[in-house]
N, C-alpha and C positions, 0 to 999 in steps of 0.2 A: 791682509790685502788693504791697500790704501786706494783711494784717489790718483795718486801719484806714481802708482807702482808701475814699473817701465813695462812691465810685459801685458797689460791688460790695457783697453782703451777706453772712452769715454763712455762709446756706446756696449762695449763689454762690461764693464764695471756696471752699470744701469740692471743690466739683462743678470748680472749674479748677483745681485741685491732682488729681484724679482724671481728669481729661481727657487724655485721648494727642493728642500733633501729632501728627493723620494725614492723609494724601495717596493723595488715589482718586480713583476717576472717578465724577463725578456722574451720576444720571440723564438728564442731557439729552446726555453723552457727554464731555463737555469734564474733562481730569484738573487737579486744586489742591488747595489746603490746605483741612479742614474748618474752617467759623467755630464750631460749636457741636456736639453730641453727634448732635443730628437729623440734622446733614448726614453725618457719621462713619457714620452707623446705613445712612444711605441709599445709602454706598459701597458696604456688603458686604461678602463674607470677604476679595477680593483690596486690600483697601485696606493700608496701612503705616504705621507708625506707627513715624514718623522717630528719634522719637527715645528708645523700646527699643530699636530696631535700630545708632542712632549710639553712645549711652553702652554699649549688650554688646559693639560694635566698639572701641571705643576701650579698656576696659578688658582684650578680651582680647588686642588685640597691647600694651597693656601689660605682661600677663602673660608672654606669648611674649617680648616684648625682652627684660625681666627675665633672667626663665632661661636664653635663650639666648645674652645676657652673661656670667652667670655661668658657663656653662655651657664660654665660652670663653676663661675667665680666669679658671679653676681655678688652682688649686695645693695642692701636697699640704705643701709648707713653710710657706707663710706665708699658710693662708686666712683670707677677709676675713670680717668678721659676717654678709657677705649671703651668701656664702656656706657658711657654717655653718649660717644661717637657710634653704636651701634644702634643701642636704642634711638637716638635721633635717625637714624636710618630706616631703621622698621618702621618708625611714626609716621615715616616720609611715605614708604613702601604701602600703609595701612590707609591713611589718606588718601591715596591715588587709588585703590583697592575700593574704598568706601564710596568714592565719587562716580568710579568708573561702570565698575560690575554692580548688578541687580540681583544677579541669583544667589546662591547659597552653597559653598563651594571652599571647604577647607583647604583645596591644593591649590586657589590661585595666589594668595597672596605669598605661602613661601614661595612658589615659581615666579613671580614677577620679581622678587627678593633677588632669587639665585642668578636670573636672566642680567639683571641689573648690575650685580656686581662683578659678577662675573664675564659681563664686555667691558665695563668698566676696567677691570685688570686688564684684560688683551688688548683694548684698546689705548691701553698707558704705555704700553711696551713700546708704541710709536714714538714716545718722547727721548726713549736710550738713544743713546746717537747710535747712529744707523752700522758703521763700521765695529763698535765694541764687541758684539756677541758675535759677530761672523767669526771674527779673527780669534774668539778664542776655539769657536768651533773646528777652525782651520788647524789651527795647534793640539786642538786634542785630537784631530782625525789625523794630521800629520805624524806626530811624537810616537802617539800609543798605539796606533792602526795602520800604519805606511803608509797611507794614503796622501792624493796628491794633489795640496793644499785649492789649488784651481778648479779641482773638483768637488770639491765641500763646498753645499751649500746650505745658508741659513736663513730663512726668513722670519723674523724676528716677532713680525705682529701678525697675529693667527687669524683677526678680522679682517684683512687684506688677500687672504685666501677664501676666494669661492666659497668652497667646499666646505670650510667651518658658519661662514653666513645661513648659507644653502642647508649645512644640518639644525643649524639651531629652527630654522625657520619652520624644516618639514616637522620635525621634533613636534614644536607647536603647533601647526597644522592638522595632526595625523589627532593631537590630544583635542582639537577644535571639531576633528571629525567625529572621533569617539564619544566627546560630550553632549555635538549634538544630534545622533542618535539614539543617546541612554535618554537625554532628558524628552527631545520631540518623539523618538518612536521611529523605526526606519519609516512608517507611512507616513508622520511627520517632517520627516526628514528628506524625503521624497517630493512633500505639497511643495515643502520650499523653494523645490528644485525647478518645480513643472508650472507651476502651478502661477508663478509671480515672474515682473510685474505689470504683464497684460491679463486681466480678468476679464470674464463676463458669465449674468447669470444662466445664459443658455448652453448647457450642456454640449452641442455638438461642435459650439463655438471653444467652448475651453476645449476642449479633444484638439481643434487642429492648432491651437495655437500652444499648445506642450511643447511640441521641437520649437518656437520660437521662444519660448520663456526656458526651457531647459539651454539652450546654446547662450544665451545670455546670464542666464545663473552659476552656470560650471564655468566661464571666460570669466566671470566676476570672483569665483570659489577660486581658479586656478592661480591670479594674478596677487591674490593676499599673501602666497609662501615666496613665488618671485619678488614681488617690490618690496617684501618684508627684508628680504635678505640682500639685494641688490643696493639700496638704500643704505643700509651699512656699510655692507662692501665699498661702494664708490668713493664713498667718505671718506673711509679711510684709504682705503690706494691712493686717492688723490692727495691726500695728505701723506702719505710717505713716500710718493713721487716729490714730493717738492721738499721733504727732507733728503734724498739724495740726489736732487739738481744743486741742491745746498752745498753737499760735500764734496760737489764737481770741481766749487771753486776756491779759488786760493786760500788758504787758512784764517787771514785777518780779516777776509769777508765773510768767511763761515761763521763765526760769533756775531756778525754783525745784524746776517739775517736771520740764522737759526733761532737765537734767542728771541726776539720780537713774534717770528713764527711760533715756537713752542707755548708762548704763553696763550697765545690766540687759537693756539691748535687745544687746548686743556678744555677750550670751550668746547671744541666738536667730541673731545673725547666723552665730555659728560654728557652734549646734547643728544649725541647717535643713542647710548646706552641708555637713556630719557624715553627716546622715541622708539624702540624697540621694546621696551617695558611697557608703555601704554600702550601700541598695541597688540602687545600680549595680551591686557586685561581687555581690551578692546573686543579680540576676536574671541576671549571665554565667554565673554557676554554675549558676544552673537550666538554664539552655540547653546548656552543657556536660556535664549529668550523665548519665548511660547506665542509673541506675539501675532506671527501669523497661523 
């Protein structure tokens, strides 16, 4: 599918660059691939969407083989650039680690590691030009599967989808909740809640002011997995909205914007996956702190 191609329109073409392959079960019970956004809509939350879930899979055991090559074909005499290239990454990773978190906590630095590289790759997917991967996805669901090419969809960057932001976010969330628990105590965990940050030392005063410091504490608790993962997300949807307004236009201006675009867009790719890694370590450290 092109730009150009006579049977889809501008504002169609938009809407199937935006479109996830997803696979659910219809209302009448029977599960398959959606043809159009209506049928998607009509799945509901348990539906999938093939393929955020195939391209986050694929890049992150490429990740994993990566590192875990290097990892085993270290050497202290004669390392290689990839592996110079990793080590300078974990230094990077251990730094931010050291500066940020206070506690004591062998699982944040590889999680802020994993976090890290692993937007970084899905985030990079926004640089392939935007038509490449549909079209082969078109091809393989037409050729091998009869399927009918106007209804294959592919969405390319997995951080432009919701639902993979929204996972990483509660992911880290749920490990913010559990940590701080284990380390405060649920009745630690509780003061935090009720207990701040209207104080006083009279007793029947702190009692009525719980629902006012509890309704500000959880609005505060709730909003760290939203603007964690929303903050990604925009980013990049807004950036791969203005890679296919790109591809709207005629060919000799497509290189003229896209490339100046791409090079400036490599900075959000690394800022986003920057600012979701810090606060990662951000929010283990809150779960970790004893201080109140």
């Amino acid at each position: 599918m092109s730009a150009a191609n006579e049977v889809i329109t501008s504002s169609g073409y938009i809407k199937h660059h935006l479109q996830n392959l997803t696979y659910g079960q219809f209302p009448d019970g029977h599960w398959g691939l959606a043809h159009n956004a209506a049928e998607a809509k009509a799945m509901g939350f348990w539906a999938f969407h093939l393929d955020t879930l195939g391209v986050s899979f694929v890049l992150g055991s490429l990740f994993l083989t990566l590192f875990y090559r290097v990892g085993r074909k270290m050497s202290i005499d004669t390392p290689t650039g990839i592996q110079n290239f990793v080590e300078s990454v974990i230094d990077f990773i251990n730094e931010n680690v050291r500066g940020s978190f206070n506690g004591k906590n062998p699982l944040v630095a590889p999680l802020a590691l994993t976090v890290f590289i692993w937007i970084i790759l899905m985030n990079t997917m926004d640089l392939v030009p935007v038509d490449w991967l549909p079209q082969v996805a078109q091809y393989i669901g037409s050729h091998f599967f009869g399927m009918d090419p106007h209804h294959i969809y592919f969405k390319v960057v997995p951080t432009t989808d919701p639902n993979a932001t929204f996972g990483l976010a509660i992911g880290i969330f749920l490990l913010m909740l559990y940590y701080s628990i284990k380390v405060k105590g649920f009745g630690g965990f509780s003061a935090e809640l009720t207990l701040h940050p209207f104080e006083s030392k009279n007793l029947f005063i702190k009692v009525l002011l719980i629902p006012a410091n509890f309704f500000l504490e959880f609005v505060s608790l709730i909003a760290k997995p939203v603007s964690h993962s929303l903050r990604l997300f925009g980013n990049m949807y807004a950036g791969e909205m203005i890679f296919i307004l790109i591809a709207l236009l005629p060919f000799w201006i497509q290189w003229t914007l896209s490339l100046p675009w791409a090079i400036f867009h490599i900075l959000i790719v690394l800022l986003q996956a920057f600012i979701f890694m810090t606060l990662v370590i951000v929010y283990m450290d809150m779960a970790h702190d004893k201080g109140h």
